[in-house]
C-alpha positions in Angstrom: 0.0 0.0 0.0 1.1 3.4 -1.3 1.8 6.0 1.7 1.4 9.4 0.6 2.6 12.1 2.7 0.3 14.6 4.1 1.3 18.1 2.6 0.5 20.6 4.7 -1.4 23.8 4.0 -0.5 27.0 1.7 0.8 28.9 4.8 4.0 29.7 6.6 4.7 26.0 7.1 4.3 25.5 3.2 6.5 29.1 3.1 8.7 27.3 5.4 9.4 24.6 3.3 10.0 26.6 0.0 12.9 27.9 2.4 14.5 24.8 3.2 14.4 24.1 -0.9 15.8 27.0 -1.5 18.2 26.6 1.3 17.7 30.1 3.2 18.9 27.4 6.4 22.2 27.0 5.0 23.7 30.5 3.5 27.0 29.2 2.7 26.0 29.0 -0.8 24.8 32.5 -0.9 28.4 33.6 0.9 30.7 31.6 -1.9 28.8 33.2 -4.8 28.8 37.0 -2.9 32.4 36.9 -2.0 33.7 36.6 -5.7 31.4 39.0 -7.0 32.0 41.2 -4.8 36.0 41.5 -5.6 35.2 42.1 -8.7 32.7 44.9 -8.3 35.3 46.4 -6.0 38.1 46.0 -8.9 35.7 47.4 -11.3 34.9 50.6 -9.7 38.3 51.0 -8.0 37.1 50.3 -4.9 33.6 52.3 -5.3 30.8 50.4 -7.0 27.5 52.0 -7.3 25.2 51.6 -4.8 22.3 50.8 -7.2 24.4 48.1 -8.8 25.8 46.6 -5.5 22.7 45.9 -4.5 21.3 44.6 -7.7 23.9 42.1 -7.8 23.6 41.3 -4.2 19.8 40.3 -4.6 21.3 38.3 -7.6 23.1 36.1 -6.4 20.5 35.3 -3.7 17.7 34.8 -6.2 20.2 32.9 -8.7 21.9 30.5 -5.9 18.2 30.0 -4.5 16.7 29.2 -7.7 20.0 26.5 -8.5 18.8 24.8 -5.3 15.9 24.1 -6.1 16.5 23.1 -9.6 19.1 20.6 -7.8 16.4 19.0 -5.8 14.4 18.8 -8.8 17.1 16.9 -10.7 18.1 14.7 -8.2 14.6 13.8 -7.2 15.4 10.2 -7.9 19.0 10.2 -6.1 18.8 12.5 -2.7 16.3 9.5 -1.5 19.3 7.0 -1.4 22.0 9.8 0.1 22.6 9.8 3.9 23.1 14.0 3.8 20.0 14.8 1.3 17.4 12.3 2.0 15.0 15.1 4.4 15.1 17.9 1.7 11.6 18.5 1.1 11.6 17.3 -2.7 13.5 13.9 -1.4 11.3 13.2 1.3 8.0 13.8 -0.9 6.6 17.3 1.5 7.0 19.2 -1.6 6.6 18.0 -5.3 9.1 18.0 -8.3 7.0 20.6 -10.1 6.3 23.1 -7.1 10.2 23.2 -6.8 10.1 24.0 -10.6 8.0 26.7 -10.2 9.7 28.3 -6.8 12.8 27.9 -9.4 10.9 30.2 -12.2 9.6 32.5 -10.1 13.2 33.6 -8.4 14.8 33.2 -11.5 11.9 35.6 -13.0 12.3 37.6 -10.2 16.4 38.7 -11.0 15.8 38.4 -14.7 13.4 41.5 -13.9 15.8 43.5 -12.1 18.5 43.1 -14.3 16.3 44.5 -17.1 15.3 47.3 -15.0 19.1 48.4 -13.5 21.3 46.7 -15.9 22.9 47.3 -18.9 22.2 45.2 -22.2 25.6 43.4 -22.2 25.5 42.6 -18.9 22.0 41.4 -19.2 23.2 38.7 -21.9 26.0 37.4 -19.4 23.1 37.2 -17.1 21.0 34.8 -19.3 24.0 32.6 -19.8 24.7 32.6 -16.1 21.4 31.2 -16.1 21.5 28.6 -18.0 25.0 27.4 -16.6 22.6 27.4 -13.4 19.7 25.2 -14.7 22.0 22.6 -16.5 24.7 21.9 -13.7 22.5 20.2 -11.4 21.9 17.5 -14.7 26.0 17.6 -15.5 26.8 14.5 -13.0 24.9 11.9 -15.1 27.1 12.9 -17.9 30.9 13.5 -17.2 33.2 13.9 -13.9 33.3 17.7 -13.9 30.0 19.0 -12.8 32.2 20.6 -10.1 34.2 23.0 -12.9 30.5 23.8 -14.6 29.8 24.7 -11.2 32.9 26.6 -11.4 32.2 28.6 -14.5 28.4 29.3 -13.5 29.4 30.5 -10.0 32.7 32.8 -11.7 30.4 34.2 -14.4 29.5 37.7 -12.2 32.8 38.3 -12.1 32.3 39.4 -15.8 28.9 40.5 -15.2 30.1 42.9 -12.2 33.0 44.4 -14.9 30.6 45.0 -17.7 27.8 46.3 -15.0 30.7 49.0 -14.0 32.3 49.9 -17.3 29.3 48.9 -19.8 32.5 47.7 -21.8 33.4 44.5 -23.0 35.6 42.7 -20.0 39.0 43.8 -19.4 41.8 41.2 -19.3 41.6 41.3 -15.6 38.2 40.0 -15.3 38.9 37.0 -17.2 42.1 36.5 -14.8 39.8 37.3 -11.6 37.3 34.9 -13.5 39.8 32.0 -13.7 41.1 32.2 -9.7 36.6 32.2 -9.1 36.6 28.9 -11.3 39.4 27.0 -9.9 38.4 27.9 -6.2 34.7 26.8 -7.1 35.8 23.7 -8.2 38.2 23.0 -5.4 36.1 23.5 -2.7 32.7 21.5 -4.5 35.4 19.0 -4.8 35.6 18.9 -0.9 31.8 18.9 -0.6 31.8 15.7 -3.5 34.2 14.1 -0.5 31.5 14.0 1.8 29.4 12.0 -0.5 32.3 9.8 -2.6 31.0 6.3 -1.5 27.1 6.5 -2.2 27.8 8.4 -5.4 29.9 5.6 -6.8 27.0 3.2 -5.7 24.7 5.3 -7.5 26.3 6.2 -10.3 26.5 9.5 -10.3 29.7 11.2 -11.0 32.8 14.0 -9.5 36.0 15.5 -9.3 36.4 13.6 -5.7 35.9 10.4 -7.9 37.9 11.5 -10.8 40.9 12.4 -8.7 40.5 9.4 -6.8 43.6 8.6 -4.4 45.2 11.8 -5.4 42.3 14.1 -4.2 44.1 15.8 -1.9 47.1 16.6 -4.0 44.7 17.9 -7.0 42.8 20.1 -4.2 45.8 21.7 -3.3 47.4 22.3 -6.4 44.5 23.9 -7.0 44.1 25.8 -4.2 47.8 27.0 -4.9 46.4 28.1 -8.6 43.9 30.7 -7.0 46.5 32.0 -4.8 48.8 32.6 -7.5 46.0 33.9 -9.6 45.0 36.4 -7.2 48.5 37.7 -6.8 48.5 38.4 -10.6 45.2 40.4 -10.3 46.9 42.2 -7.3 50.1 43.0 -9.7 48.4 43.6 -12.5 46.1 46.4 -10.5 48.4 47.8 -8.5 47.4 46.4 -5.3 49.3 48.0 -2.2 50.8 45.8 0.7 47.4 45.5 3.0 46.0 43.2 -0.6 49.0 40.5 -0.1 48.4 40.6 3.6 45.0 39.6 3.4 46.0 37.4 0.8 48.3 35.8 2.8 46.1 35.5 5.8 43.7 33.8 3.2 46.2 31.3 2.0 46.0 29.9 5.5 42.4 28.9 5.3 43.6 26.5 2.5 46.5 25.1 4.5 43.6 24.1 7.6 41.5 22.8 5.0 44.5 20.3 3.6 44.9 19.7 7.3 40.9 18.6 7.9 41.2 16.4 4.8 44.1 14.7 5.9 42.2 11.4 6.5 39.4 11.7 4.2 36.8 11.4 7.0 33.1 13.1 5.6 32.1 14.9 8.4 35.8 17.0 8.1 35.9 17.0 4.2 32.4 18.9 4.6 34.0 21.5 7.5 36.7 22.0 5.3 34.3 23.0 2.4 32.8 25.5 4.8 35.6 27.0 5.7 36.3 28.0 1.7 33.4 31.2 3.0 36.7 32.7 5.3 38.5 32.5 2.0 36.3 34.6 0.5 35.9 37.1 3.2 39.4 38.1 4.3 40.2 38.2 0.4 37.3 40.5 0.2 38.2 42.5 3.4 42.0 43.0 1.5 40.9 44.2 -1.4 38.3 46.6 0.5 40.9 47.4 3.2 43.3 48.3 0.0 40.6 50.9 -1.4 40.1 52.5 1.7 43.3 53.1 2.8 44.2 54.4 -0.6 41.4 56.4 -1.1 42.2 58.1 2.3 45.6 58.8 1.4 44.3 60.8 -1.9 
């Protein structure tokens, strides 16, 4: 006999549970698509952005990283039931339906599309629609090869471009592409962490990752890349003239990466996953250099 779950009411518990889909519970997604952004809205307007544009792309990357979760519970309907971690999301455990999560999807995505017609320019509108789709189709990218993580990579990096052409209504500078490369590595790096934390029910599965991919060497392909982004990061400092404070909180950064090598040391899920979160301090103190390298400068003048 078929148990059906009882779905409860169009109220705040139903609002409640269009939360958890979109995961308002667990920001951490939110912070490792702001942080990025925001370096490069930063870099764009020399330290400052417009107000009007800083908070479009703010409520962008909220909508957008809202809308790819529930997208991903959507495609994964028939795998999060089997997976430890994901088997309670409301699409998994059947409290909210595959096309409700579709629609909470459209309406957010809807939602930024809209502001970015209103605020935006026309070039950086057209980044914003392929942003989109990088979005919609990553979820769908572990059926098909072992790199979802680096289309995750190149979705998440893409407002790096959209911040410079927001700013400059020009066509990227070189920089952007070279802030854009650092956001793609990192992106991958630390999703390959988070791919850790579910390795062994993947590979029963089917489904596929970098953490697979890499295999025994994980660790050393996380690290080299992790080394990448620094080294990236301290071209985009040369190549804009940061001042001493950047490197410093670069280097103070660079740290976060060294714990992390240190929590994966033995592989064990519950510390491949804490070292994933940790990737949001990386963000942030690379964020507060580059601010902290505007603001003293822009004293000085």
């Amino acid at each position: 006999m078929i148990q059906h779950v009882k779905r409860p009411p169009l109220d705040t518990d139903r609002l409640a549970l269009y939360a958890k889909l979109i995961r308002l519970d667990k920001p951490i997604g939110i912070l490792l698509l702001l942080w990025p952004t925001l370096w490069a809205l930063f870099i764009a307007s020399n330290g400052i952005p417009d107000i009007t544009i800083l908070i479009i792309f703010i409520l962008g990357v909220i909508l957008m990283r809202s809308a790819g979760c529930a997208i991903n519970d959507y495609a994964d309907r028939e795998i999060d039931p089997f997976v430890a971690r994901t088997q309670l999301r409301p699409v998994a455990s059947g409290l909210i339906q595959p096309k409700e999560a579709l629609m909470v999807a459209g309406v957010l995505a809807l939602i930024a599309f809209i502001l970015a017609l209103i605020f935006l320019n026309q070039l950086t509108i057209y980044f914003a629609i392929g942003a989109a789709l990088l979005a919609a189709t990553y979820p769908f990218m572990k059926r098909f090869h072992f790199l979802p993580q680096v289309h995750l990579g190149i979705a998440f990096a893409v407002s790096i471009p959209m911040a410079f052409t927001a700013i400059t209504n020009d066509y990227p500078m070189p920089i952007a592409w070279l802030l854009f490369t650092a956001a793609v590595i990192w992106t991958t790096a630390y999703d390959t962490l988070y791919a850790m934390v579910d390795r062994e029910e993947d590979i029963k599965i089917g489904v596929k990752s970098t953490a697979i991919l890499f295999g025994p060497m994980d660790k050393a392909a996380i690290g080299m890349m992790q080394l990448l982004v620094v080294l990236c990061l301290v071209l985009v400092g040369i190549n804009t003239n940061m001042s001493w404070v950047y490197y410093v909180g670069l280097a103070l950064a660079s740290l976060f990466f060294v714990y992390q090598q240190i929590l994966i040391k033995h592989r064990l899920p519950d510390r491949c996953f804490y070292a994933f979160l940790n990737n949001n301090y990386f963000g942030m103190v690379v964020f507060i250099g580059i601010f902290a390298h505007y603001w003293l400068t822009t004293g000085a003048q």
